[in-house]
C-alpha positions in Angstrom: 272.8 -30.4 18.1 274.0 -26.9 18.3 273.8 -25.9 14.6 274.7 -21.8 14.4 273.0 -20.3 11.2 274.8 -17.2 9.3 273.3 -15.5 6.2 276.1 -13.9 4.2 276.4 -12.7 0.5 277.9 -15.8 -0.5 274.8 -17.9 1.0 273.9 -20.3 4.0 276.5 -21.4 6.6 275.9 -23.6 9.2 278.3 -24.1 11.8 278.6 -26.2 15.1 281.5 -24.1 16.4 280.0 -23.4 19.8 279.0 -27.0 20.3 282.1 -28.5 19.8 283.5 -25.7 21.8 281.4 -26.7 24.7 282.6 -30.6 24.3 285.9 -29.4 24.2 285.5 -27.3 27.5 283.8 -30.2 29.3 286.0 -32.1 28.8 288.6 -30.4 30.3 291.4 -30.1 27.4 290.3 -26.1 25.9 293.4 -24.4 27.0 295.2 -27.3 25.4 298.4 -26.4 23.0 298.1 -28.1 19.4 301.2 -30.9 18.9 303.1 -31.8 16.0 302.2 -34.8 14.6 305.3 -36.7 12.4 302.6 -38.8 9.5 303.8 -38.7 5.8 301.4 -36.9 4.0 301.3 -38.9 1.2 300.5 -42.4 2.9 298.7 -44.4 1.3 296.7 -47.1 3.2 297.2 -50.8 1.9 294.7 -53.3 1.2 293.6 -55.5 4.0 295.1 -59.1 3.3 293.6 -61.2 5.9 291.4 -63.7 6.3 287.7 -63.8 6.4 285.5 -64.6 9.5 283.9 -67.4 9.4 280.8 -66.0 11.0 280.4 -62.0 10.3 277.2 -62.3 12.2 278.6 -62.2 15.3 279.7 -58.3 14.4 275.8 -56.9 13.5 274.8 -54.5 15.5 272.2 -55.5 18.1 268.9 -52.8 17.9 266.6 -51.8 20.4 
């Protein structure tokens, strides 16, 4: 997947820099410009309130 290795003093790093790079490039959006975002930094996510399905097999995930 891409995975960069770098020895340094300090030990191992591993990096896939250049891979999201390229997913970033294919996709068309590299010379982008960053936005500001307005979310509080200190939200706090509430507890989930609702009901329970009835039938939570109808959300497994179907293999092979």
């Amino acid at each position: 997947m891409g995975i960069e290795v770098a020895w340094s003093p300090q030990g191992l790093f591993l990096s896939q820099r250049k891979y999201a790079l390229k997913i970033v490039e294919e996709c068309g959006v590299l010379g982008a410009k960053l936005a500001d975002f307005p979310m509080d930094t200190n939200h706090e996510l509430g507890l989930a309130t609702g009901k329970l399905t009835d039938d939570p097999t109808q959300y497994r995930r179907l293999v092979g």
